[in-house]
C-alpha positions in Angstrom: 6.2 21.8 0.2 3.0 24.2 0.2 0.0 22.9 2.6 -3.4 24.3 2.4 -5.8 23.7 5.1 -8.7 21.7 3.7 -10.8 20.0 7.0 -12.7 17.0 6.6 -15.5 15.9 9.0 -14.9 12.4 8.5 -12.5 11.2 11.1 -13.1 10.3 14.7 -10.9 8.5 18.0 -8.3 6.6 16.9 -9.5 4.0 20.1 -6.2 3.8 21.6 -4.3 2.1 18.7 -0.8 4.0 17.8 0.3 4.8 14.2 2.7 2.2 12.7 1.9 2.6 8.9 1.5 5.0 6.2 -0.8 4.0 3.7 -0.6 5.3 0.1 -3.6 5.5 -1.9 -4.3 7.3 -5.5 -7.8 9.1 -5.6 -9.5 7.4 -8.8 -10.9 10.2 -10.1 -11.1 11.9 -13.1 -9.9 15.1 -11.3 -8.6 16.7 -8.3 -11.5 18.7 -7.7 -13.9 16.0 -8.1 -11.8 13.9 -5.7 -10.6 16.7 -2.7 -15.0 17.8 -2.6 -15.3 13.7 -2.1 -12.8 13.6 0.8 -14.8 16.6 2.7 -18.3 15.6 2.0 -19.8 14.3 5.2 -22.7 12.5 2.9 -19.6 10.3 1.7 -17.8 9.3 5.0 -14.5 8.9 3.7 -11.5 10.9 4.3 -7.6 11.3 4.3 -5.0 12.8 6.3 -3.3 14.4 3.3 -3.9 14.7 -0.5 -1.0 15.3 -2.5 -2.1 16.8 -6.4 0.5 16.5 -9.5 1.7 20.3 -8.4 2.7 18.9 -5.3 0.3 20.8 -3.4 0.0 19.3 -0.2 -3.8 19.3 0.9 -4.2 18.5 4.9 -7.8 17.1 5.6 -7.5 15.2 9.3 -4.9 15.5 12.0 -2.7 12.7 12.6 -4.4 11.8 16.0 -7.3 11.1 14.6 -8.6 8.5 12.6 -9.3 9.3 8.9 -11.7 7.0 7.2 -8.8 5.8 3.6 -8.6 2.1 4.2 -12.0 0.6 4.4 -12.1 -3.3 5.0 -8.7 -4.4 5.7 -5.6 -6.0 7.4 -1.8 -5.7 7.7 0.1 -7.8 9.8 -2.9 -9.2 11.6 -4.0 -5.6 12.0 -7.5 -5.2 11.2 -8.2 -1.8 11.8 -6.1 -0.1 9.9 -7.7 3.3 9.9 -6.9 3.3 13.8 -3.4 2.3 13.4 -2.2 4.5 10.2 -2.1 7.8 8.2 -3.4 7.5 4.7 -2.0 9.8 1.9 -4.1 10.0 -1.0 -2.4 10.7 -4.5 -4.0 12.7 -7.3 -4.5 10.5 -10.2 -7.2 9.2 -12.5 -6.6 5.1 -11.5 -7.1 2.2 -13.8 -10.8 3.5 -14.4 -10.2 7.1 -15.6 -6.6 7.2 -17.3 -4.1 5.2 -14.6 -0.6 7.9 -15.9 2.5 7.9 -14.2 3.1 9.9 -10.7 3.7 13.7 -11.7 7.5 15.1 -10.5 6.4 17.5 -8.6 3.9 15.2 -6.7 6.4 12.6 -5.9 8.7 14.9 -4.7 6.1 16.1 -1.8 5.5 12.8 -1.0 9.2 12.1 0.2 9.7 14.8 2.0 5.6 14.6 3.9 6.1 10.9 4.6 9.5 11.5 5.8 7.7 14.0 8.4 5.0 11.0 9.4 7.7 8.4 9.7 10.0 10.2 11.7 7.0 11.9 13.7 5.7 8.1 14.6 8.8 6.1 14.5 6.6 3.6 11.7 8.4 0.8 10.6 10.0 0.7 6.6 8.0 -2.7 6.2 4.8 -1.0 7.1 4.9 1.5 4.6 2.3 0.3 2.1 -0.3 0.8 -0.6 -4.0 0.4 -0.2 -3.9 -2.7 -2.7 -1.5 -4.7 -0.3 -4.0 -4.1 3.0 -7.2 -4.4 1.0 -6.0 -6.6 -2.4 -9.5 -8.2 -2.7 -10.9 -4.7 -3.1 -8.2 -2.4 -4.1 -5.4 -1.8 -7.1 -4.1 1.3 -5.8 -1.5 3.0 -6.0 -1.0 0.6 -8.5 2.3 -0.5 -10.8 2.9 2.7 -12.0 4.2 4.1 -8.4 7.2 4.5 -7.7 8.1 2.2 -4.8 11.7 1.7 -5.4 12.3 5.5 -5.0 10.3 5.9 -1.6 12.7 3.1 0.0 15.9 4.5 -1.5 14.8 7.5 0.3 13.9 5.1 3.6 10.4 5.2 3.3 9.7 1.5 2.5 12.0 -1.2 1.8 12.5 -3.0 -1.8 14.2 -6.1 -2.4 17.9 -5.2 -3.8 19.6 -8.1 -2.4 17.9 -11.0 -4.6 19.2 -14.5 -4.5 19.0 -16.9 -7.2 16.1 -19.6 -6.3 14.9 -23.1 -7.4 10.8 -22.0 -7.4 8.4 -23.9 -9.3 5.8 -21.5 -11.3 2.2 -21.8 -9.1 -0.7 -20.1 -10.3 -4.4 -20.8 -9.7 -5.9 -24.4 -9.0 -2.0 -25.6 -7.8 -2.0 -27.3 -4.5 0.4 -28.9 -2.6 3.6 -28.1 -0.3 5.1 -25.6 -2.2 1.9 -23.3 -2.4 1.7 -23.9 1.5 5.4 -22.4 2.0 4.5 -19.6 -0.7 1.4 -18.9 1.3 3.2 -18.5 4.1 5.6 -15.9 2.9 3.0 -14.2 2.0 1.3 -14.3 5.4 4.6 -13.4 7.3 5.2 -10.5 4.9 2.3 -9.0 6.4 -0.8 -9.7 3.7 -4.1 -11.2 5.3 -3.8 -14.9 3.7 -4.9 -18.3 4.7 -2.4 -21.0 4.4 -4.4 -23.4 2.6 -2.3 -25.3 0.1 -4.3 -24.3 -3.0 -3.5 -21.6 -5.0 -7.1 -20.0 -4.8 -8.5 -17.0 -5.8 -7.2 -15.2 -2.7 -3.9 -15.9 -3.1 -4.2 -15.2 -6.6 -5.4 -11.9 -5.6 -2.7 -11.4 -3.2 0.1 -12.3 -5.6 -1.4 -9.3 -8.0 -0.9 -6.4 -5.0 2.7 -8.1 -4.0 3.3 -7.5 -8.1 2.7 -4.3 -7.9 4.1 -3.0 -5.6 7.5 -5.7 -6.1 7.3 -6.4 -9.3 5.7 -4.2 -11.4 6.6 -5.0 -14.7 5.2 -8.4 -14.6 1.6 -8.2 -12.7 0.3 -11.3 -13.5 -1.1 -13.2 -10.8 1.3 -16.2 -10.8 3.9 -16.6 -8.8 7.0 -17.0 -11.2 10.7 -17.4 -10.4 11.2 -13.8 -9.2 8.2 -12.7 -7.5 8.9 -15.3 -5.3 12.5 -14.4 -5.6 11.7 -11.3 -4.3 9.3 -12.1 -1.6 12.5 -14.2 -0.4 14.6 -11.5 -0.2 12.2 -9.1 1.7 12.1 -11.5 4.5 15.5 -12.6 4.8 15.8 -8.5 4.7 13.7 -8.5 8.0 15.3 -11.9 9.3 12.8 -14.1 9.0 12.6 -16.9 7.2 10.0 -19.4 6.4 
């Protein structure tokens, strides 16, 4: 894994919080360049610990005890600063606006063995290892469907749900209400996304179901919450021992 020292400015005191997740993000760019002389302008006050290109070049902007400025507005298990509480990974690729492609060999195989470094270095939870699009899903679609998720927890850097049980779920997309949307809410909310429990499938949830699709289901990011999404989301938590 080759690491080049490339500083940022933009970080500051991590106010006390520890590290307990790794955030993966994909730079939405239409080129590494464009996106590594973003991460260390001080005019655009954003940052990364680490940018990973398609080589597998392993680019290292902030230390880890400080707090990089990747996640923006957002929330993970009631977390709501999670720049303080996280290291953020940013991914070389073009996103849904320049040319979204799949993640490069090379690349992915630098991101096992870095975040296997983090992880072990801040003993951060599988559960907690997370794209930008689950802690921000109003804002954010990244890494996106195309990442490899099932990989990274084979290699126990995540978790995916293997173990998936047959269910009786009704289909609930936007402007469904009642008890069932409650209890799907709720899964959601347990799981770790910010989500009211309101009863309504709104535009929030709606929102929320798209980031649990792609990152759980990935070949059908829809927005409504079919048989096996929540199937899935089932499985997850009865994974972790909880059930709701």
């Amino acid at each position: 894994m080759k690491q080049v020292a490339l500083p940022s400015p933009n970080h500051d005191d991590r106010r006390g919080q520890p590290v307990s997740m790794l955030v993966l993000h994909y730079t939405g760019m239409e080129s590494a360049e464009a996106a590594l002389r973003q991460l260390t302008n001080p005019e655009a006050k954003v940052s990364s610990h680490y940018t990973i290109d398609e080589d597998g070049t392993v680019y290292v902007h902030v230390p880890e005890d400080r707090r990089a400025w990747h996640a923006g507005v957002s929330c993970w298990r009631g977390v709501t600063d999670v720049n303080a509480a996280s290291i953020g990974i940013e991914l070389v690729n073009p996103g849904h606006e320049f040319g979204y492609r799949p993640f490069a060999e090379p690349q992915m195989a630098a991101l096992v063995a870095l975040a296997r470094e983090i992880v072990g270095r801040h003993a951060i939870p599988a559960r907690n290892v997370i794209g930008h699009s689950d802690v921000a899903p109003a804002r954010k679609t990244d890494p996106g469907e195309l990442f490899d998720w099932r990989r990274l927890a084979a290699e126990g850097l995540g978790v995916w749900p293997e173990r998936v049980k047959p269910g009786d779920f009704p289909l609930l997309g936007p402007g469904d209400k009642g008890a069932p949307v409650l209890r799907y809410q709720a899964r959601l909310k347990a799981w770790g996304y910010a989500i009211e429990e309101t009863g309504v499938f709104d535009s929030m949830t709606e929102v929320v179901t798209i980031a649990f699709q792609r990152h759980f289901r990935p070949e059908g990011v829809t927005g409504y919450a079919d048989t096996q999404t929540q199937e899935r989301l089932a499985a997850l938590l009865a994974g972790e021992g909880l059930i709701v």
